[in-house]
Every structure is written in C-alpha cells, then in structure tokens.
C-alpha positions as CSV (number, residue, x, y, z in Angstrom):
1,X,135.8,-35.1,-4.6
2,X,135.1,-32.3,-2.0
3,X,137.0,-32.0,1.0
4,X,136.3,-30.2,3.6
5,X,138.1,-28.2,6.9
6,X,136.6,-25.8,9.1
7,X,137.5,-22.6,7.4
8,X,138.3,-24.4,3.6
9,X,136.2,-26.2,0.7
10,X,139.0,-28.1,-1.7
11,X,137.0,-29.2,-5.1
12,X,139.2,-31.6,-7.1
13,X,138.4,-31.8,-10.5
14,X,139.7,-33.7,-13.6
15,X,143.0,-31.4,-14.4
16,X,141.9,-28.6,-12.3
17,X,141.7,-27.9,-8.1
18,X,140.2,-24.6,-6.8
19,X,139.9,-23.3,-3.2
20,X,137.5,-21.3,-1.3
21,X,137.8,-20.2,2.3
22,X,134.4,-19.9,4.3
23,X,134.4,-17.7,7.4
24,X,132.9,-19.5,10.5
25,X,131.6,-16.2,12.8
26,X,131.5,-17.2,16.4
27,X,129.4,-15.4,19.8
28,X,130.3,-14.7,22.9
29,X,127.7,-13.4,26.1
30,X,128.3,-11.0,28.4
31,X,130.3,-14.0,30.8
32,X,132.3,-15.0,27.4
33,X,130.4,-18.1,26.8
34,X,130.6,-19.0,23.4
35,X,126.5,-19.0,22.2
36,X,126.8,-19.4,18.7
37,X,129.0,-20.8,15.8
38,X,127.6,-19.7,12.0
39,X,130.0,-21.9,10.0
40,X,130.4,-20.7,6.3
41,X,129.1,-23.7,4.7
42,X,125.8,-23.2,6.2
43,X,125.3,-25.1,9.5
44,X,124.5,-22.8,12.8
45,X,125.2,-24.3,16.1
46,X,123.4,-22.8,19.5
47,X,124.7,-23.1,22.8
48,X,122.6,-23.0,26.0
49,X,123.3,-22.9,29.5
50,X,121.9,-23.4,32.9
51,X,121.9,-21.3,36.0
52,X,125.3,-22.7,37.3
53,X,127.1,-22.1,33.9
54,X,127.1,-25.4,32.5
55,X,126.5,-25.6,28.7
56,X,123.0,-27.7,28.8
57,X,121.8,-28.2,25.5
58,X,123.2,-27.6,21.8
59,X,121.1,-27.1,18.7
60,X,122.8,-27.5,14.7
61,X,120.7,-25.9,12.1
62,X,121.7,-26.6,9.1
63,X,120.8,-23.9,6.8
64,X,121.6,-25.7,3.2
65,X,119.3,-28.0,2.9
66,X,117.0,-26.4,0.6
67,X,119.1,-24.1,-1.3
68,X,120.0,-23.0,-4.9
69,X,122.9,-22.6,-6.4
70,X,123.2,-19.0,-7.4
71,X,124.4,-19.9,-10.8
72,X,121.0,-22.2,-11.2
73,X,119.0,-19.1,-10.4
74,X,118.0,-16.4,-12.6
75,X,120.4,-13.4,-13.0
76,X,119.9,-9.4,-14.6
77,X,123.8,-8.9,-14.2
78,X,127.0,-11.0,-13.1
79,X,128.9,-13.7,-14.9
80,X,130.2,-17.7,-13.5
81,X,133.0,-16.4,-11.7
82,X,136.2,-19.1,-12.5
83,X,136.1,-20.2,-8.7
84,X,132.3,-21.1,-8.4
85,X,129.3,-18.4,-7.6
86,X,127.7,-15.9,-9.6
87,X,129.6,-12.4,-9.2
88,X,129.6,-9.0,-10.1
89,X,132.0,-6.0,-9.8
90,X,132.2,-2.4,-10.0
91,X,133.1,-2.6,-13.9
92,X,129.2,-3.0,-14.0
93,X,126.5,-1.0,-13.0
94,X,123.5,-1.9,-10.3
95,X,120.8,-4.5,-10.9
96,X,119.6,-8.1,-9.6
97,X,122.5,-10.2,-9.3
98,X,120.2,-13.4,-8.2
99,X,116.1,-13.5,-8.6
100,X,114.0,-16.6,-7.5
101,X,113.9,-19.3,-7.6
102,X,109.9,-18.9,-7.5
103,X,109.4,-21.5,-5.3
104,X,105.6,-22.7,-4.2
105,X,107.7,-25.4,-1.4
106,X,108.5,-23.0,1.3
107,X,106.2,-23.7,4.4
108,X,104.0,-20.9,6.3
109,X,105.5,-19.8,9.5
110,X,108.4,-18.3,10.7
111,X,111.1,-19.1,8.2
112,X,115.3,-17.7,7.7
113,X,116.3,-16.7,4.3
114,X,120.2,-17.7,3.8
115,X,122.7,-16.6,1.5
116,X,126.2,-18.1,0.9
117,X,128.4,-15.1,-0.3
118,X,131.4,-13.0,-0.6
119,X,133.2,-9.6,-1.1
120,X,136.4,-8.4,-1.9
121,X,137.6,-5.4,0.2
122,X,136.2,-4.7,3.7
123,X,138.6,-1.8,5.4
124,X,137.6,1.2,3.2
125,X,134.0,2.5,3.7
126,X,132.5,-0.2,5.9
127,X,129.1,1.9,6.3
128,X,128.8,1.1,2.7
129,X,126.2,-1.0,1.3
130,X,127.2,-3.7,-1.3
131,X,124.3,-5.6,-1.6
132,X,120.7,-6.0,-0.5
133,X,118.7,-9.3,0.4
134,X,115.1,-9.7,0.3
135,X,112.9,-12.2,0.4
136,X,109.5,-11.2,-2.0
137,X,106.1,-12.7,-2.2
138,X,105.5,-12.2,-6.4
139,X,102.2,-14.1,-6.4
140,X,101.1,-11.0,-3.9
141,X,104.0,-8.2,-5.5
142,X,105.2,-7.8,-1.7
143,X,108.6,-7.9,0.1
144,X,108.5,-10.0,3.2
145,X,111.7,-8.9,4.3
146,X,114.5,-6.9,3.3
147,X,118.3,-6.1,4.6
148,X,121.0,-4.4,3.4
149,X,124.5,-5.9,3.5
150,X,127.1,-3.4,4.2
151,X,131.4,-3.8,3.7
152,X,131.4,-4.5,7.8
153,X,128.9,-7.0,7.8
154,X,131.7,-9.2,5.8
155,X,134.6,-10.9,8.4
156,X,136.9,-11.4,5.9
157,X,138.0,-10.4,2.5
158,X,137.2,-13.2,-0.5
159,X,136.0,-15.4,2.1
160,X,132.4,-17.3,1.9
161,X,129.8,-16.7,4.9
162,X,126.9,-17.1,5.6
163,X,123.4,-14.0,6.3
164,X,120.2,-14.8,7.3
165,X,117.0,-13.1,7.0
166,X,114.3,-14.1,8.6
167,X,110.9,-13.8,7.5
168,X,107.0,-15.2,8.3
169,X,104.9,-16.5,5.3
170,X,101.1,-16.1,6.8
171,X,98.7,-18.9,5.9
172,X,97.0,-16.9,3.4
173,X,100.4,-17.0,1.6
174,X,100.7,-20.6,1.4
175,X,101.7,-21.6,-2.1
176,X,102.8,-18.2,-3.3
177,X,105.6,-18.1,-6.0
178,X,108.7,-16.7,-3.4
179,X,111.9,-15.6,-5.3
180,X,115.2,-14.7,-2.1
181,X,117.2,-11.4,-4.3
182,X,120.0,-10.2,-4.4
183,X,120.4,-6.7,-4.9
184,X,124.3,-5.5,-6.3
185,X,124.8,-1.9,-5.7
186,X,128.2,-1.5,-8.0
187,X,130.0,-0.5,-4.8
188,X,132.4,-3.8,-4.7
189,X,132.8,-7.4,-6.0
190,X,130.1,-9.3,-4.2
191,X,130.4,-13.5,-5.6
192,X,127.1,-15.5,-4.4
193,X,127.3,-19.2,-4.2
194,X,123.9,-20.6,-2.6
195,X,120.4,-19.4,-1.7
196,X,118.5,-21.1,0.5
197,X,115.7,-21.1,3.4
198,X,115.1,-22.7,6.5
C-alpha cells in the first residue's frame, strides 16, 4: 500500500512502515505569480498567463513515466539504503553511484533527463558539489549533457526532489545505447531513488 501527501510517501509493508519526505520546489515571476510547481515525486506543473493576469493555461508533465529504479540500475559504489534508494557516503571514496540503464527506447529530439534524489546536510559549503548528472551516448562514447549538483541545489535536508537535465538525441543517434549517471564525489551522503527521461 502507498500513500501519498504532497510533501510525504508512506510505504506499508508486512511488519515494517518507512517514510520519505519529497520536496515540491515552487516559482514565482517577477509579479509573484506562481509559474511552476516541481513536485518531488516527479510531476512538473506550468502556469501561463494572459496579458490581463489571468492564469490561462496549465501544463502537468509527469516526469516518471519512464524511469528506473536506482537500485535496478547498475552501480561502481553505494549500498540499498534501509529506506529505499541506492546511497553513498563520505565513508567511501568517488565513483559511479548509478550507470545506465543502456537504453535503445529514448526518442530523438529534445528530451529532460530526471533524477529522484537526496542529500544529507545543506548549510555548510553550499558551493560544493556532491554529485554530477549526465546523460552519455556509449554507442558513440559522448556525453550529451552534463551538470553538477551542488549542497544549494538541495531545498531540504534527507528530503527527495526532483533535477532535470535536458538534452537533444540527433537523428543520427536514434537507437544508441544511452546510460543517465550519476557521479558521487565523497563530499556528502547523496541517496538516489529513480532515473528517468522525458
């Protein structure tokens, strides 16, 4: 049974509950209209408006659809962390905390890499970065799009959200085996529960 709230994800399992808050990061314009909503369980709501103000049109991605559980995915470093994810921590030294999924199914155009993930402490050394994303073409050997992930980037403390990196896979890419890394650095805990694209 899953249950779900805005900001928590309640899995009930035989003997055994476990919680998860997800952060849902929220956008403001200039005139302190609300433009965007990216809810930590994956789903990004747009708002638009019209010359006289009035919110005219809303668009819901949802970003999960064709995803991976980090666990599912191939790892150089990490363990199953108890609460769900694949983790790391600074015990452990730098390497590919996710790799893959080598997927052929991603269309050509412009596409958003998303991960799912988490860090523990964000109010010492928020220039810091604790992991780095990338999206890499290994039929070709070429990175299609890279960002790093620093402490300030992160809302809230052992709390799921959600990064996207967009990319563009050509036509003469179509088909290529595409893997969406993760990159740990050693510099904090980082816990990733889902890859996916849209």
């Amino acid at each position: 049974l899953i249950l779900s709230s805005p900001a928590l994800i309640l899995s009930i399992g035989p003997g055994h509950a476990l919680a998860q808050a997800s952060a849902d990061v929220m956008q403001y314009d200039a005139l302190g209209r609300l433009t965007s909503v990216q809810a930590g369980r994956g789903a990004l709501t747009k708002y638009y408006y019209d010359q006289a103000n009035n919110r005219s049109s809303v668009n819901v991605q949802r970003q999960m659809d064709s995803s991976w559980a980090a666990t599912a995915l191939p790892h150089i470093i990490g363990y199953a962390a108890p609460n769900g994810g694949w983790a790391a921590d600074t015990s452990g030294g730098p390497g590919h905390l996710t790799y893959g999924p080598y997927t052929t199914a991603i269309p050509t155009g412009n596409r958003v890499g998303v991960w799912r993930m988490m860090t523990d402490v964000i109010s010492v050394q928020q220039s810091e970065i604790v992991a780095t994303i990338d999206v890499y073409d290994s039929t070709a050997g070429q990175t299609l799009a890279v960002m790093n992930v620093v402490r300030s980037s992160f809302v809230g403390p052992m709390t799921y959200q959600i990064f996207e990196l967009p990319f563009t896979l050509s036509a003469g890419s179509a088909g290529h085996s595409i893997e969406l890394r993760t990159w740990f650095t050693a510099k904090a805990h980082i816990n990733v529960d889902r890859i996916g694209y849209y």
